[in-house]
VEXZATI-432578 format. One line per 5 residues: number of its first residue (from 1); their letters; for each residue x, y, z of C-alpha. Coordinates in steps of 0.2 Angstrom, whole numbers, plus 2048, in hexadecimal, padded with zeros to 3 digits. Layout:
BEGIN
NUM> A> X/Y/Z; ... .
% end
This chain:
BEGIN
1> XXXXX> 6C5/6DA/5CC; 6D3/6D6/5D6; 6CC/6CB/5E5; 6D4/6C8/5F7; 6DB/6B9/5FA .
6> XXXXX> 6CD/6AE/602; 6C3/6B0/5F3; 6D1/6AC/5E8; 6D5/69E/5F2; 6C5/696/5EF .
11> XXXXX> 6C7/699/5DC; 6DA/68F/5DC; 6D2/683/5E7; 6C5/67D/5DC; 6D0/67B/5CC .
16> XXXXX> 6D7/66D/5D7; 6CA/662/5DE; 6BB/666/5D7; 6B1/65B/5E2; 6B5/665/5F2 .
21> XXXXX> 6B6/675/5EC; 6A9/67C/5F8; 6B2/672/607; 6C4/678/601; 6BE/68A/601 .
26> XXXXX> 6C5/689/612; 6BB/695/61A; 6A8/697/61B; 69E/6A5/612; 69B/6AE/622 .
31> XXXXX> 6AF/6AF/626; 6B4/6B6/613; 6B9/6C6/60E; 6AD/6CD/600; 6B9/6CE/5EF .
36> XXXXX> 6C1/6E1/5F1; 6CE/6E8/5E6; 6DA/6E9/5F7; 6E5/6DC/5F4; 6EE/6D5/5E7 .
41> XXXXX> 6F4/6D9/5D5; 6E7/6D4/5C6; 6F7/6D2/5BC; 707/6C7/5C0; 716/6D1/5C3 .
46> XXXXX> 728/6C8/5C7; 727/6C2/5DA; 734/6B9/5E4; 72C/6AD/5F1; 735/6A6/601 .
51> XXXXX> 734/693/607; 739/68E/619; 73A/67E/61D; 743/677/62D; 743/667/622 .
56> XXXXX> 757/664/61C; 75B/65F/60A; 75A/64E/60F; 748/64C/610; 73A/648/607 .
61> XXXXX> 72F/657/60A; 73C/661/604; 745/657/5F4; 733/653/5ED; 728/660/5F7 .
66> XXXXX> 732/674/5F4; 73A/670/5E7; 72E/66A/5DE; 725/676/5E3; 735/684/5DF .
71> XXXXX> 736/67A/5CB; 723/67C/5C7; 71D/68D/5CE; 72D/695/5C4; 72C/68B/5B5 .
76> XXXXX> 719/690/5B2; 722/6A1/5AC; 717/6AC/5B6; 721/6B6/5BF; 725/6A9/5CD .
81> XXXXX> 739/6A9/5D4; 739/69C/5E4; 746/69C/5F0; 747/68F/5FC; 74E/68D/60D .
86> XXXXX> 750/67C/615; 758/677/627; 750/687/630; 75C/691/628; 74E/6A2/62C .
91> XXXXX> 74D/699/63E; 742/68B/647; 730/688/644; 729/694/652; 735/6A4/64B .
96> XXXXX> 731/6A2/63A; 71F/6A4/63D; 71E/6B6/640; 728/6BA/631; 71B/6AE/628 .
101> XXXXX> 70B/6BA/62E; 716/6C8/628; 719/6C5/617; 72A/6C4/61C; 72A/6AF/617 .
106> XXXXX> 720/6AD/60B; 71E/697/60B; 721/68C/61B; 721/67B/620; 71C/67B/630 .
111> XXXXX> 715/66C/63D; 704/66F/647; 70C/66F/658; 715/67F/654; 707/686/64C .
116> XXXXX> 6FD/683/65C; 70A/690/666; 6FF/69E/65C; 6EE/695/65B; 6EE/686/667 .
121> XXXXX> 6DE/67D/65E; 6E9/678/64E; 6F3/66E/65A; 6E7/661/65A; 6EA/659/64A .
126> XXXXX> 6FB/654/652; 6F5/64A/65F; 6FA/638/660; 6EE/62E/655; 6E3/63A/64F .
131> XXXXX> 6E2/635/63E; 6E2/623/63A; 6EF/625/62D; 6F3/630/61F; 6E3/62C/614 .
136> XXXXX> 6DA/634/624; 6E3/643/626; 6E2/648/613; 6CF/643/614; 6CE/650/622 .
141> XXXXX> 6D8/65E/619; 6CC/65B/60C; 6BB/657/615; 6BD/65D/627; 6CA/66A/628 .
146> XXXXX> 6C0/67B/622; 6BA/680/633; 6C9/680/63B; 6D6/688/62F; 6C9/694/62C .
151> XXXXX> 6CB/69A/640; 6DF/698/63D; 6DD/6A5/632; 6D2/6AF/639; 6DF/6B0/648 .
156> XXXXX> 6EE/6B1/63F; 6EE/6B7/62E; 6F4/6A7/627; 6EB/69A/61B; 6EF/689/61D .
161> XXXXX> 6F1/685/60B; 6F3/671/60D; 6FC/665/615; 70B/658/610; 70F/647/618 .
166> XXXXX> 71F/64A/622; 71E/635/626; 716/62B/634; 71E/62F/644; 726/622/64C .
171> XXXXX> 731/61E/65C; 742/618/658; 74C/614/669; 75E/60D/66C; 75B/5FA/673 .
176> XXXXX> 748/5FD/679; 73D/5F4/670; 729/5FB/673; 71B/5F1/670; 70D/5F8/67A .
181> XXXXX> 70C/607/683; 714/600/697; 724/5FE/68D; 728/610/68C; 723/612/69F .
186> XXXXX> 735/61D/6A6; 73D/61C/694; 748/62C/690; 73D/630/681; 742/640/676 .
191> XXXXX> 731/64B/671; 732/65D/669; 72F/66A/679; 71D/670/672; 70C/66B/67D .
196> XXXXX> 706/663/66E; 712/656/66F; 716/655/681; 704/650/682; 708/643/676 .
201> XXXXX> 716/63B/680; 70A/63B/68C; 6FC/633/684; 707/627/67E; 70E/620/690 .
206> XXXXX> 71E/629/68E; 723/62E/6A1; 733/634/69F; 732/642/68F; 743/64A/68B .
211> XXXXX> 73F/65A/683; 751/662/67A; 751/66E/66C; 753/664/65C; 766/66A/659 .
216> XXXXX> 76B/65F/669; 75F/650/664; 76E/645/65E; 779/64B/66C; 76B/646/679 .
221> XXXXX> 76A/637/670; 77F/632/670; 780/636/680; 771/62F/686; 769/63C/68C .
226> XXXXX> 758/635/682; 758/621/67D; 74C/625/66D; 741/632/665; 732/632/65A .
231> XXXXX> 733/639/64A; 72E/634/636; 73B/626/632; 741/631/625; 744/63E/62F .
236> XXXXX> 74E/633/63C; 759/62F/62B; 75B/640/626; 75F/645/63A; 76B/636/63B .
241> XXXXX> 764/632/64A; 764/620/643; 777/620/645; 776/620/658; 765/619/65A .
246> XXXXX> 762/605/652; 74F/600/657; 740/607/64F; 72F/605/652; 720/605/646 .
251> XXXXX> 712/60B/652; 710/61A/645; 708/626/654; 707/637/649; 704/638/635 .
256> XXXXX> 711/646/636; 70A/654/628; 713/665/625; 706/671/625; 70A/67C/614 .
261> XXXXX> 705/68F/61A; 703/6A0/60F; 702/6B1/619; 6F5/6BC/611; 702/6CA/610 .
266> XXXXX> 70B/6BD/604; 6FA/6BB/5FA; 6FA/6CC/5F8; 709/6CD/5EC; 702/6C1/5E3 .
271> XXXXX> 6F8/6C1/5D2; 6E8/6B9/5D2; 6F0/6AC/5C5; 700/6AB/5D0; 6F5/6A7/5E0 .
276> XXXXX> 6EA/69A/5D6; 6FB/693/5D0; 702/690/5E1; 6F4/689/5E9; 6F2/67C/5DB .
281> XXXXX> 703/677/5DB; 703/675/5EC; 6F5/66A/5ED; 6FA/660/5DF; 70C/65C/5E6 .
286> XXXXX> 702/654/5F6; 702/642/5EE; 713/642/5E6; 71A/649/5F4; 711/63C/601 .
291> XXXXX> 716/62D/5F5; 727/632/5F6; 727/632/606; 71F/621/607; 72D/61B/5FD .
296> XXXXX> 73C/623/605; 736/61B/618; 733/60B/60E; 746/60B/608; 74E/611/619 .
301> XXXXX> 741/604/622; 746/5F5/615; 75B/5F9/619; 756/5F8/62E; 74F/5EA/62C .
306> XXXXX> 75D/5E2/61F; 769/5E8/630; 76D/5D9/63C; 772/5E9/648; 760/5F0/646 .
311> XXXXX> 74F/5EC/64D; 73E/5F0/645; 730/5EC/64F; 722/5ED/640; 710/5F3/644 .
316> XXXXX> 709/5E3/644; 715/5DE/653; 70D/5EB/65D; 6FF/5EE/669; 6F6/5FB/65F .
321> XXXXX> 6E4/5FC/666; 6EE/5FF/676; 6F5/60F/66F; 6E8/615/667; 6DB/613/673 .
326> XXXXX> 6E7/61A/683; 6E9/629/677; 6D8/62C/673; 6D1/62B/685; 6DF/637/689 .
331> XXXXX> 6DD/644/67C; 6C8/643/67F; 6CD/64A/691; 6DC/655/68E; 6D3/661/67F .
336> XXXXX> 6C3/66A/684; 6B9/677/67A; 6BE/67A/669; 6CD/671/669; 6C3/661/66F .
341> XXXXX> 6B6/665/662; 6C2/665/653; 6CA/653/65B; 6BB/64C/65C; 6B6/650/64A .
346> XXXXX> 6C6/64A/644; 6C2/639/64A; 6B2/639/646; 6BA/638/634; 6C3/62A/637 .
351> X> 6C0/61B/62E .
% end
């Protein structure tokens, strides 16, 4: 019997960690569809998928996250051809989401703060120093996260499949060296224009937020419009912004995760097999692809700190507990309702 895709879901989902098969189901037993012939072929068929990314060429996420992803669905041999488009080439984050819901994009990369646009809860998992660190936030997806992707799909249509670490987040400034929150008091500091992240710069003592479009970041930056921004230090590399920009800080506020999301219009087209394939593989790229991250910032960190001309002001060399317990007060009073509720359980998982 051809099933709809919740209960296929669950099937793919259990073929990859066994253990948690009942919690990666990601949706409870009163929220699924029954199993109906509605959706879906029972045999493969040839089937062109789309990936959007606004992740360049440059970046781990894409060079050892689609691509991967591109070489192992079609060289299965089951009907899979993958065609990936990097840099926003289908439009930024926000557009794209539509098109996603649709069927019109059939993979996407995209962060929690523009997620949140279409179902402000999910915008949670961005806030400054939710997670601990990337063992937290994949113990979440695996332990924590049901209840909540299962509302994001019930508003939108859209299964969050997994998540990939996009880096730690970190400030990198032009001659401003921070070591506790004060020290960003009035410092032009760049965030992406969302509510999740303003919040963020607020949270984390930044007074003085400069919100441009992404495309002007490095010409805010030259001409200084902004003295820094926050971002994954592999994404500062990939952006350049390191050539205008020569102190980083290691106060790692946000495990950045690209949130890997399937329309069930996309499902649809898919076989059973096809949709069991794609879920596996892209759970099983997670650990690869977050290794090679952790490798990549290691390699641009070790050159920083090789440069007489750069400053790296490492973790241990700033007031942590300050940032994390300024943003924690602040995030317990800025959510309420739902969105509070799935903060909270978020921390609760902490170590």
């Amino acid at each position: 019997m051809v099933t709809s895709h919740p209960a296929r879901r669950r099937i793919a989902v259990a073929s990859v960690f066994a253990a948690s098969a009942l919690v990666l189901a990601g949706c409870s037993s009163s929220a699924d569809p029954e199993p109906s012939a509605s959706g879906g072929a029972s045999e493969n068929e040839d089937v062109t998928i789309s990936v959007a990314t606004s992740q360049n060429e440059e970046t781990p996420n894409y060079y050892c996250g689609v691509e991967l992803l591109q070489e192992r669905l079609e060289g299965a041999d089951i009907g899979f051809t993958v065609e990936l488009y990097p840099a926003s080439q289908l439009g930024p984050d926000a557009d794209r989401f539509p098109l996603v819901q649709a069927g019109d994009i059939d993979i996407d990369l995209q962060g929690a703060s523009a997620l949140s646009s279409t179902f402000e809860p999910i915008g949670v998992v961005d806030a400054a120093y939710a997670f601990d660190d990337v063992d937290h936030a994949f113990d979440w997806i695996d332990n924590g996260s049901e209840d909540l992707f299962a509302a994001f799909h019930d508003a939108t249509g859209v299964t969050i499949v997994d998540g990939w670490f996009f880096g730690n987040r970190t400030f990198t400034t032009k001659d401003v060296e921070v070591r506790s929150p004060e020290d960003l008091a009035g410092v032009p500091i760049r965030f992406p224009n969302s509510p999740a992240f303003l919040a963020n710069a607020e949270a984390l003592g930044v007074t003085n937020p400069v919100s441009v479009a992404v495309e002007e970041v490095y010409t805010a930056l030259q001409q200084g419009i902004a003295v820094g921004q926050e971002n994954p230090i592999v994404a500062t590399r990939s952006s350049s912004y390191d050539e205008v920009l020569n102190t980083a800080i290691l106060n790692n506020h946000n495990v950045g995760i690209h949130w890997i999301i399937v329309s069930d219009a996309t499902y649809d087209k898919l076989s059973d097999e096809q949709a069991a394939l794609l879920d596996e593989t892209i759970h099983e790229i997670r650990p690869e692809n977050a290794t090679c991250v952790d490798e990549a910032t290691e390699e641009i960190l070790d050159e920083y700190r090789a440069n007489d001309a750069f400053t790296v002001i490492e973790t241990e060399d700033i007031d942590m507990d300050a940032f994390i317990d300024q943003s924690e007060e602040y995030f317990e009073g800025h959510f309420t309702g739902e969105s509070l509720e799935y903060y909270q359980a978020i921390r609760e998982l902490a170590g």
